[in-house]
C-alpha positions as CSV (number, residue, x, y, z in Angstrom):
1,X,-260.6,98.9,-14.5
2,X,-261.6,95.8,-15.9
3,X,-265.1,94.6,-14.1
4,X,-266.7,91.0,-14.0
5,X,-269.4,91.0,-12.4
6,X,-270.3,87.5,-10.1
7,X,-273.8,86.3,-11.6
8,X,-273.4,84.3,-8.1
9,X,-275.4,87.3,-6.8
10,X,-277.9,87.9,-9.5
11,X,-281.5,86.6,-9.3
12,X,-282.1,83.0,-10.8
13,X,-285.4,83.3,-11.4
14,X,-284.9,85.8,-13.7
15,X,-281.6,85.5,-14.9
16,X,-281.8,86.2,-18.4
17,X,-282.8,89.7,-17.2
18,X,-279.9,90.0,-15.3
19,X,-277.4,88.4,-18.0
20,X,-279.0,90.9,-20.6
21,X,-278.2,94.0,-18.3
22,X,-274.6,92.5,-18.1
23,X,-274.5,92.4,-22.2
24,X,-275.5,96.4,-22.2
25,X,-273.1,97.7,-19.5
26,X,-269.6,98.0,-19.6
27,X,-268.3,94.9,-18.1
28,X,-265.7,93.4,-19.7
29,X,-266.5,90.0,-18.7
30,X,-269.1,87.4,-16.8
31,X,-267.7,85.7,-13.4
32,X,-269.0,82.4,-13.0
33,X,-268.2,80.6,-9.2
34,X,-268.7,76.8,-9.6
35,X,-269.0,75.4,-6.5
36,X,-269.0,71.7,-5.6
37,X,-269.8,71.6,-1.5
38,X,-266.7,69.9,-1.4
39,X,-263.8,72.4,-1.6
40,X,-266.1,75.4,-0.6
41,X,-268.9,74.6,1.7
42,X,-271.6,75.6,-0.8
43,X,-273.1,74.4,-4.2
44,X,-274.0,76.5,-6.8
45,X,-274.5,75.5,-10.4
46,X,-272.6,73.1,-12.8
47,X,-272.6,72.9,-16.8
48,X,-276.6,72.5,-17.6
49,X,-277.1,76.0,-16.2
50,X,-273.9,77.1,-18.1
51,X,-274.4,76.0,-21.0
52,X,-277.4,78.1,-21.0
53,X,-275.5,81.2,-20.0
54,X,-273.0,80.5,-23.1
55,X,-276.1,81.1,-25.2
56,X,-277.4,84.3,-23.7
57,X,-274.0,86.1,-22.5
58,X,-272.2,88.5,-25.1
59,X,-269.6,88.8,-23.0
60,X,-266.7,86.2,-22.2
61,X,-267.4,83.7,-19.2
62,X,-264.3,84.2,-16.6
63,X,-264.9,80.4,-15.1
64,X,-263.6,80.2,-11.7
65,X,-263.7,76.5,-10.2
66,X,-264.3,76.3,-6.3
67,X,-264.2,72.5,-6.5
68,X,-261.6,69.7,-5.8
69,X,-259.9,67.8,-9.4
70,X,-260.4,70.6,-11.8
71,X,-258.2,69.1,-13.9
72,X,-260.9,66.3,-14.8
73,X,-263.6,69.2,-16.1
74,X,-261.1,71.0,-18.4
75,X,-262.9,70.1,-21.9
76,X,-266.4,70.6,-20.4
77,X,-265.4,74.0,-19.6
78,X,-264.7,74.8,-22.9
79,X,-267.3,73.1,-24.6
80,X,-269.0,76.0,-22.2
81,X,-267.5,78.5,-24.1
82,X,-265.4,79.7,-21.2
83,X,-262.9,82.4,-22.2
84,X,-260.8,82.0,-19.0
85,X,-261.1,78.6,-16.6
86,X,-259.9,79.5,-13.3
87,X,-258.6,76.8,-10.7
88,X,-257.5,76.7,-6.9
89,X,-254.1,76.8,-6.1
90,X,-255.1,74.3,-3.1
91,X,-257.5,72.0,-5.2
92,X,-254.0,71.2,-8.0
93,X,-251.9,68.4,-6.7
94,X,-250.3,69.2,-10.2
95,X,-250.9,73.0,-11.1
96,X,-248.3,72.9,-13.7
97,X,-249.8,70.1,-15.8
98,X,-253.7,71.5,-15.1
99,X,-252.3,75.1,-16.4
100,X,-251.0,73.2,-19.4
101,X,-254.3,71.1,-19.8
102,X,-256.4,74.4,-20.1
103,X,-254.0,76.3,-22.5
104,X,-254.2,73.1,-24.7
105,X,-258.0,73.2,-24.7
106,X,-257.8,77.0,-25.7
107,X,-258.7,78.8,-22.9
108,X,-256.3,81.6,-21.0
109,X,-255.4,80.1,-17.6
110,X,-255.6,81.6,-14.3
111,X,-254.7,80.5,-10.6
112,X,-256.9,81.8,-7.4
113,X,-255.3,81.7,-4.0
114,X,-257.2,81.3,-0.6
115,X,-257.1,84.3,2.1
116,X,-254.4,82.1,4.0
117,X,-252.4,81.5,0.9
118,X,-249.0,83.9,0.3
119,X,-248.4,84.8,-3.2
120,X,-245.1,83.6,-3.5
121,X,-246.4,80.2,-3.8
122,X,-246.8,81.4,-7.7
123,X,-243.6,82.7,-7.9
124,X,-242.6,79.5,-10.5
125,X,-245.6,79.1,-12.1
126,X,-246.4,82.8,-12.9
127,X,-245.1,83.5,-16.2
128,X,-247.3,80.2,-17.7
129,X,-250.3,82.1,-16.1
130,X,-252.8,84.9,-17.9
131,X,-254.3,86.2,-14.4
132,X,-254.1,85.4,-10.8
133,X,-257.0,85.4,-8.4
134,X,-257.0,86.5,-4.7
135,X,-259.8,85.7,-2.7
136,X,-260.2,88.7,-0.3
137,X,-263.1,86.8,1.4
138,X,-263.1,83.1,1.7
139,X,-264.6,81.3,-1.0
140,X,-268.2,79.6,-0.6
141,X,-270.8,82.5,-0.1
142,X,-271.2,86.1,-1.3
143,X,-271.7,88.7,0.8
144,X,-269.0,88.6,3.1
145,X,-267.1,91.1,4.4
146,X,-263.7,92.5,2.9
147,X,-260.8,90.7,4.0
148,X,-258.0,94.5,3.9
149,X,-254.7,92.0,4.1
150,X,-255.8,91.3,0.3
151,X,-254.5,95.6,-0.1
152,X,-250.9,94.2,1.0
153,X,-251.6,90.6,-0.9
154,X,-252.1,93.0,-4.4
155,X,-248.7,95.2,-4.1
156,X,-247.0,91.9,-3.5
157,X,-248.0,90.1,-6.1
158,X,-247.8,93.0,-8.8
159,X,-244.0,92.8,-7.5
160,X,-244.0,89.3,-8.1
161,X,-245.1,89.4,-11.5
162,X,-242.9,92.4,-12.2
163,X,-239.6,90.1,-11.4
164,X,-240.7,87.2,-13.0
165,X,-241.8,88.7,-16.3
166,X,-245.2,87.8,-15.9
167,X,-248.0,88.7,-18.3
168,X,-250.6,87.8,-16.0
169,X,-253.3,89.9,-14.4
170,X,-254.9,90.3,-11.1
171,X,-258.4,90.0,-10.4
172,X,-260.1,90.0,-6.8
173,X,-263.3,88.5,-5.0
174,X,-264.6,89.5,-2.3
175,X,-266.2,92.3,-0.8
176,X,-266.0,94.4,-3.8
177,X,-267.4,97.9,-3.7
178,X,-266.7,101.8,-4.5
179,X,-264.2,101.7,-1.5
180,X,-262.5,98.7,-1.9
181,X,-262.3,99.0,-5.7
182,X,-260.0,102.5,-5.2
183,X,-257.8,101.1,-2.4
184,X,-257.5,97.8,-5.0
185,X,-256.6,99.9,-7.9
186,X,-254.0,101.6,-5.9
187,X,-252.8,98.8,-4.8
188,X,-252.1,97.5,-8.7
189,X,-255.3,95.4,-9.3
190,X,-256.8,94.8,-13.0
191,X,-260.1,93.0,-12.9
192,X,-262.5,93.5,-10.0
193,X,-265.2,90.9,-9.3
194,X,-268.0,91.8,-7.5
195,X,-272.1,90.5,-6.8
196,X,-273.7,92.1,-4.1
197,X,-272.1,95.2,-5.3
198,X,-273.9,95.4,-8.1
199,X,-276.8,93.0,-8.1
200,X,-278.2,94.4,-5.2
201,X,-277.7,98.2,-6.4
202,X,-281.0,100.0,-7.6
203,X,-279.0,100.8,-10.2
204,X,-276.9,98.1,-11.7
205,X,-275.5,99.3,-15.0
206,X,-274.3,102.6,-13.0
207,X,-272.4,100.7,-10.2
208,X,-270.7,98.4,-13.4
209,X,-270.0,101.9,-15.2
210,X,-268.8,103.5,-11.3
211,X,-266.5,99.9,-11.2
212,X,-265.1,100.2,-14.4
213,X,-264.0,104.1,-14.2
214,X,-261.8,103.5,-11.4
């Protein structure tokens, strides 16, 4: 299993610490939620503060944007050194051209959906995509509890992808622990996401290595 963990949930006042923990486990990548207060009802950070994780973080930033015109912050992500930029399904007017936009700046492309949001919406759009998000809480604060329609939500879209020839991935947020993280791998999930999880575990670089030997 592929982890990322959410530095949403890490401690900012000392978050070099925590990014350098990240480096030593076994995470595969870094999940960074930008929120804007506008799509979500929560801010987080913006591009200062990630431009300072670029230059600490060995492993590659998985950039999901919780804000409204994504489209207009495609080359700032990269000049972030995102490996992945991530966008709403409900923020893109235009998701075709936005995928396109972020392919064109170098970065793989993924698409997250809402709790509300059924996966064949995607169904034209998937085989242009590298990974698909669900949201199995909704989007604007960690901590929230599991939404278990995202188990159902999983084994649809891994049939989705399976008739449409789809290389794309799925990740989930939301929620994510021990449990969930079995009933989401049986359920066809790649990447799991999770903060509390793991930030608030006395042991952080054991519940990473638990994660990633699902």
């Amino acid at each position: 299993m592929i982890v990322s963990p959410s530095l949403l949930s890490a401690d900012f006042g000392n978050l070099n610490r925590d990014i350098e923990m990240i480096n030593r486990s076994e995470a595969e990548m870094l999940h960074l939620d930008v929120m804007d207060g506008v799509f979500v009802p929560n801010i987080s950070f913006g591009f200062p503060v990630m431009k300072c994780i670029q230059k600490v973080s060995k492993k590659p930033l998985d950039v999901h944007l919780m804000i409204v015109e994504p489209q207009k912050f495609v080359n700032e992500v990269k000049d972030c050194g995102a490996h992945l930029m991530n966008v709403h399904y409900e923020a893109c007017t235009h998701l075709n051209r936005v995928i396109q936009q972020i392919k064109a700046a170098g970065m793989k492309a993924g698409v997250t959906l809402n709790p509300a949001t059924p996966v064949c919406m995607l169904r034209d759009i998937l085989p242009d995509l590298d990974l698909v998000l669900l949201m199995s809480v909704n989007p604007g604060f960690g901590g929230q509890q599991f939404i278990h329609g995202t188990i159902k939500k999983v084994k649809e879209l891994k049939e989705l992808i399976n008739e449409t020839w789809s290389g794309a991935i799925i990740e989930v947020d939301g929620g994510v622990n021990l449990e969930t993280g079995i009933q989401l791998r049986d359920a066809g999930a790649d990447v799991l996401v999770a903060g509390n999880y793991i930030f608030k575990s006395p042991n952080p670089t054991e519940a990473i290595h638990l994660l990633h030997e699902l």
